[in-house]
N, C-alpha and C positions, 0 to 999 in steps of 0.2 A: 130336734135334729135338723137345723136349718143348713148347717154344714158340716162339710169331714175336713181333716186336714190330713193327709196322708204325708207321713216320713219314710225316705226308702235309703236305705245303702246301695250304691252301683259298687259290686264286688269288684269290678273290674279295675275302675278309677279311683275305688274309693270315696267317691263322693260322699259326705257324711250330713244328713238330715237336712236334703233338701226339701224344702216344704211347697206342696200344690195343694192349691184349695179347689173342693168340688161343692158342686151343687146337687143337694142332696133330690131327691125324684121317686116317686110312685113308681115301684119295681113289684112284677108278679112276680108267677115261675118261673124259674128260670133253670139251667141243668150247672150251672156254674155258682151257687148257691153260700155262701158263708152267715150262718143266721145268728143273729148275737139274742141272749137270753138275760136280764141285767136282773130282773128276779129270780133266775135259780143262783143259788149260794152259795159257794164252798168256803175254803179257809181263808182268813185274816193272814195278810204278809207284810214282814217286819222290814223287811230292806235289801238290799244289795251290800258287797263288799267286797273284802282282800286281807292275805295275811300281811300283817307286819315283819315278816321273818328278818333274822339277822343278816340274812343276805340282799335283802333287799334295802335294809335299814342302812349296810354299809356299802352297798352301789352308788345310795341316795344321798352318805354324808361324803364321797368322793368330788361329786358334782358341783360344780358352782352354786351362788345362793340363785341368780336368776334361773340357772334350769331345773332347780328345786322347788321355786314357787311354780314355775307352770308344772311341772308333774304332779306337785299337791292340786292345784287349781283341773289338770287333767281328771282327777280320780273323784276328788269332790267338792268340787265348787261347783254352782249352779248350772256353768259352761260349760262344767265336762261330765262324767258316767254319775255324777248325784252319791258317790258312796253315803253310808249312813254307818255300814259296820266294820268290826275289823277282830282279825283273830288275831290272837299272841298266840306264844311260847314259853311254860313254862319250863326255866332250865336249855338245854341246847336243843334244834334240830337237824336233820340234815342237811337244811340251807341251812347254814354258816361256817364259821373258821375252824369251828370246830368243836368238841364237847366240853362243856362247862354245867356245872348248879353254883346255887347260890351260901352253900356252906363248905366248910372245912370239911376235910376226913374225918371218916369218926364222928365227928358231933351228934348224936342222936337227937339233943335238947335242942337243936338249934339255937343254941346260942348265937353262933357266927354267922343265921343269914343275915346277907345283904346282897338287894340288885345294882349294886354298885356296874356292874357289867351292862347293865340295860339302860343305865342312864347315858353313856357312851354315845350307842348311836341309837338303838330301840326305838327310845321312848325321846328323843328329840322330832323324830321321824313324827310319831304318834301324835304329839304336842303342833307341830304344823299345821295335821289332816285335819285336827279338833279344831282349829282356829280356821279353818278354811269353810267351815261346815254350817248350815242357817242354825241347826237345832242338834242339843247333843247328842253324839257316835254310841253306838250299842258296839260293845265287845266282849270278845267269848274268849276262854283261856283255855290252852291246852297242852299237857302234861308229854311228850315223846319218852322221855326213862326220867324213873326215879335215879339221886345219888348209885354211883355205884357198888356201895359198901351196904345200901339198903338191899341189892338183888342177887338173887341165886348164882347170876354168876362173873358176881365180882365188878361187871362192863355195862357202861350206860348203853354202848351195843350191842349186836346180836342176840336180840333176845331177851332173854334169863326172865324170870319174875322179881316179884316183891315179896321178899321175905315176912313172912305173917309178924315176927314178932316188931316191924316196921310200919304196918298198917295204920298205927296208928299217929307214928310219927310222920308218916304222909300225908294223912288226914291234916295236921299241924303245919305243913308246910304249905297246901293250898292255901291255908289262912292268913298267912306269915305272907304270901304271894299277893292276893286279893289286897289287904291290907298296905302293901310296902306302894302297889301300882295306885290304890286309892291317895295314898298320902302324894303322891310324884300328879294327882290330877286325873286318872284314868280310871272309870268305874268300869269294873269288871258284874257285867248282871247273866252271863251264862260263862257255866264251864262244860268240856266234858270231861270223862275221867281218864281216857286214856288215847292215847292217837293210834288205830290200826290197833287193837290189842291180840287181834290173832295174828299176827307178821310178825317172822324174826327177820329183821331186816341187817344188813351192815351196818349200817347208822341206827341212830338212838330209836331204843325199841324198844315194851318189855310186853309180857304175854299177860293175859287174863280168859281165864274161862267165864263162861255169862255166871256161872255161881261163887266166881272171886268177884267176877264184877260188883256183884250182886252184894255179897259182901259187906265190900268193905264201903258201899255206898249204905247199908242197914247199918250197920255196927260201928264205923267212924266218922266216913266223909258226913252224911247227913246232918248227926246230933251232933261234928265239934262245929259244923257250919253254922248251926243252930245257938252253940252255946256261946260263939265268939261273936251275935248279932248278924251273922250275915246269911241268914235263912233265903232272903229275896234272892240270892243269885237261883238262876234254875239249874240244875242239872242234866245233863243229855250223856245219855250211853250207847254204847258200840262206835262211832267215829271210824266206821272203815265201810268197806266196798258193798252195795246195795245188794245183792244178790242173797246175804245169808242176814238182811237186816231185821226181816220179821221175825225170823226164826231167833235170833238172838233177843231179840227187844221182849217176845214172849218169854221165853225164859229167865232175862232178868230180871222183869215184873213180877215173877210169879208168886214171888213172896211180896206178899202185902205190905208190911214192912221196908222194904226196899220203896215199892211202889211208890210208898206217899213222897218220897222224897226226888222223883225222877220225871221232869218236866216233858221228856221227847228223845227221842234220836236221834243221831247225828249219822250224816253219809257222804260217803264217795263214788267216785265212777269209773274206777279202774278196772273193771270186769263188766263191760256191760250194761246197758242200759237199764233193767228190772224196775222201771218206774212204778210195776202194779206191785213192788214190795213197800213202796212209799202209801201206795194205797189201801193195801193190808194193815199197815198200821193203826192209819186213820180212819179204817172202818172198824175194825176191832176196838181201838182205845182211842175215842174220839175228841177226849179232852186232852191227846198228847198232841205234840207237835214233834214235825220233822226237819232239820235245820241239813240243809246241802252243805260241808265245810270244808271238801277239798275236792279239788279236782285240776288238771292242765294237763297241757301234751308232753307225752313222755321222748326224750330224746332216743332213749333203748327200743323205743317200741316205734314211732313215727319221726324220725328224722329225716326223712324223706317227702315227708307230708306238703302239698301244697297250702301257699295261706289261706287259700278259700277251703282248702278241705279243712284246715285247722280252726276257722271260722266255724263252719259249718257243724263240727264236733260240735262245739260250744254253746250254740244256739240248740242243736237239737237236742243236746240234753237240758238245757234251762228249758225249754218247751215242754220235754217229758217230765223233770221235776216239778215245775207248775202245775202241769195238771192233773200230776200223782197226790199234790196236797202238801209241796215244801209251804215252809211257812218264812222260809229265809233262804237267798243264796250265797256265798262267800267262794273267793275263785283262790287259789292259791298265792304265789306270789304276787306282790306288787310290782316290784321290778330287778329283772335279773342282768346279768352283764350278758356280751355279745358270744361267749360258751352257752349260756345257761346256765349259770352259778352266780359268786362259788358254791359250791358244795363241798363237804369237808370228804367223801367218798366217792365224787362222783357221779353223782345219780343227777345231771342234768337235763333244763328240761326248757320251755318256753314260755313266755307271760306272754299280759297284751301289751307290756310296755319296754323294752329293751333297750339297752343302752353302753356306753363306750366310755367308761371313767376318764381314760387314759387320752381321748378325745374330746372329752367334756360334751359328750351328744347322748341326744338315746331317741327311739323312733314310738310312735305308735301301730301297733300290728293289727293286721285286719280283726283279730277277735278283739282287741278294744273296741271299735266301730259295734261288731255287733253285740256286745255287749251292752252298750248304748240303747240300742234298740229295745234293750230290757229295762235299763236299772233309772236311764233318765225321765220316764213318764210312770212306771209302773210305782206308785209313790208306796212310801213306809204308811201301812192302815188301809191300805189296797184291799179289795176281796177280791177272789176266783167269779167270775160268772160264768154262765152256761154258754156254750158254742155249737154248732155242728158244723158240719162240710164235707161237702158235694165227693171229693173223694183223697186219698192215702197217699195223694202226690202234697197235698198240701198240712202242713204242721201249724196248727192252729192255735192259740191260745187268749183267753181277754180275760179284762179288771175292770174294776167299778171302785175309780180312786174315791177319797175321801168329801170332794169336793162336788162327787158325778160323774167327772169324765170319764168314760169309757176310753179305755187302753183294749186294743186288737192289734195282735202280732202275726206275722203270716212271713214260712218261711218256707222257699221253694229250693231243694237242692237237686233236682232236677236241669234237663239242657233244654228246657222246652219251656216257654211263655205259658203260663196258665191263667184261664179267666176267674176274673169272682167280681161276685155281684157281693157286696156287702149289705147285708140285711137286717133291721131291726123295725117290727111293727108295719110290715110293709112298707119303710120307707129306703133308700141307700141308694149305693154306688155301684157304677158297671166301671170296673177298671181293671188289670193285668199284673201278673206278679211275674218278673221277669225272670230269665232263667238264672240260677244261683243266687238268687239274691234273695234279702228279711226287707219286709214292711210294715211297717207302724203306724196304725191308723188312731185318729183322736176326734172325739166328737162328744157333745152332750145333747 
């Protein structure tokens, strides 16, 4: 521990990873205390990332080629947030032009899929981020409505289920999906099965009880994954708001059967924080993992919000998912227009990265910066280690990347300067976390 190098964001300027080197020094007690633990061990984490959605996808083929390569080179190149992951869509979601799948009416047999639609703008987009990237991208797929002629009622929105005697023609269709995006370059190695499956939402939505879920993950999706070779994809159930995630995840599993075939859970953060339901998981069922896969600021709900408070969101729940025992984060859009769209209904919102087709611009938003602060040191094969601190003003979290270095993150949202001694082995730093601001400290 000969030095630190500490990274901070000035919320105020925006200054972005300016780097001060300290010299490291024999520290006792002290009442300002942050002590880092690189032998206690929690969970292995797989990456950072973002969705691909259709709206972002056609924000992004509006834009000239030069402000494409830097928004890819923003997200994941070396120089910018490091992504590793990325979720799709399969079929329409709320971000885009509008509802679409990849079959004819009627077709049961799917004869007629084809993601002729994805190749458009989707998966150009996708084809970029992968070229942009040291080491290949981990992607998760995810399901918003079955066909509508598969559901109870009739509409890829509001609602409705999945008619049983379809189950298994759904099962056929993740295959047909996996397979269509393998052949276009794109390895699909997690899915979940349904987005939000308790919401009937205006947009693309369908419902499932944890013993549909449960289901038709036992009796179709599993054995045709199995029988079409694509066993490795993992599976992750529930994909919606953390608050009722234990409770459902226990209930899905319940049948053994189901079990063998469901890698982890999937969550969001629209209701609240409940990071010790991420920990319920992982202390109950410790061979599962927990993947974060959606979350951003709601225009319905915080449109008024400032960019440091919209920061500030962001960081404190990647702080609390960290140390609930995510094993992956994924933030929702990549990039929206200067609404918050499109949306085919509506329901706009804000990323970290925004932009002005029609001006050929788009900006970086404070929460890009601090997401930074997470996704560009905390590497893919990262571990949780042990932390403590001195007190509740300060939101704490560290890693023990693959190589040694030690990642500590410190996020004060607070108007008041707070001290901390950073400590490991009685060795560290006496320095200050300013008010509103994240800092990212690195050392081995």
């Amino acid at each position: 521990m000969k030095n630190i190098t500490e990274i901070k964001t000035d919320t105020t300027k925006e200054q972005f990873w300016a780097e001060k080197e300290y010299e490291a020094k024999t520290v006792g007690d002290c009442m300002h205390v942050v002590n880092v633990y690189p032998e206690v061990k929690y969970q292995n984490f797989r990456g950072f990332g973002g969705a691909f959605t259709e709206a972002s996808a056609h924000n992004y083929a509006l834009l000239s080629n030069d402000k494409k390569k830097n928004i890819i080179a923003d997200y994941f190149s070396k120089d910018g947030l490091r992504y590793n992951f990325g979720r799709v869509h399969m079929n329409s979601c709320d971000f885009g032009l509008g509802n679409y799948t990849y079959i004819e009416d009627g077709d049961v047999e799917l004869k007629t899929f084809d993601i002729a639609h994805d190749y458009i703008e989707i998966i150009p987009m996708i084809m970029d981020a992968q070229a942009a990237v040291e080491n290949p991208m981990e992607f998760l797929m995810t399901p918003w409505s079955p066909p509508p002629f598969f559901k109870t009622n009739g509409d890829m929105n509001h609602g409705g289920k999945l008619k049983a005697e379809y189950y298994q023609s759904w099962a056929e269709y993740f295959v047909k999906f996996i397979r269509a995006y393998e052949a276009a370059g794109i390895h699909i190695g997690y899915l979940t099965i349904q987005n939000e499956p308790m919401a009937v939402q205006t947009w693309d939505s369908c419902v499932y009880t944890s013993e549909e879920e449960s289901l038709f993950v036992r009796e179709h999706l599993g054995p045709t994954l199995e029988a079409a070779g694509l066993g490795y994809v993992k599976m992750f159930v529930w994909d919606h708001n953390k608050e009722e995630a234990y409770q459902r995840f226990k209930e899905t599993v319940a049948d053994a059967n189901a079990e063998k075939y469901i890698a982890g859970a999937a969550v969001h953060w629209y209701t609240g924080d409940h990071f010790d339901s991420i920990e319920l998981i992982k202390r109950q069922y410790p061979d599962k993992e927990v993947f974060f896969t959606e979350g951003c600021v709601e225009y319905s709900r915080f449109a008024d919000s400032g960019e440091v408070e919209k920061a500030e969101m962001y960081a404190h729940d990647i702080l609390g998912n960290l140390n609930g025992g995510i094993n992956a984060s994924l933030d929702w859009n990549l990039l929206l227009d200067e609404k918050g769209g499109p949306n085919h209904v509506g329901n706009f919102c804000a990323a970290p990265l925004m932009c002005n087709p029609s001006k050929n611009t788009y900006e970086k938003r404070l929460t890009y910066y601090y997401i930074g602060q997470f996704s560009r040191y905390i590497k893919a094969g990262a571990v949780r280690i042990g932390t403590t601190k001195y007190s509740g003003k300060l939101e704490v979290t560290g890693f023990l990347n693959p190589d040694g270095e030690r990642v500590i993150v410190v996020l004060n949202t607070t108007k008041d300067e707070l001290p901390v001694t950073l400590r490991e082995e009685g060795l560290g730093i006496e320095t200050a976390v300013a008010p509103h601001s994240i800092q990212t400290y690195l050392y081995k």
